[in-house]
C-alpha positions, 0 to 999 in steps of 0.5 A: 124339342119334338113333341116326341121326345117331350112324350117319351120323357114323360113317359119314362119320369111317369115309369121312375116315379111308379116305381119310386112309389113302388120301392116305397111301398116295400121299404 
């Protein structure tokens, strides 16, 4: 894999697991 994909995934598992944490909070 290109660093740049490994870079955009954990981009966007950072951005689910905030608003996880988000939809967390509000139920």
């Amino acid at each position: 894999m290109e660093a740049e994909q490994l870079n955009a995934i954990e981009n966007h598992l950072a951005d689910l697991m905030k608003r996880s944490q988000d939809l967390r909070g509000y139920l």
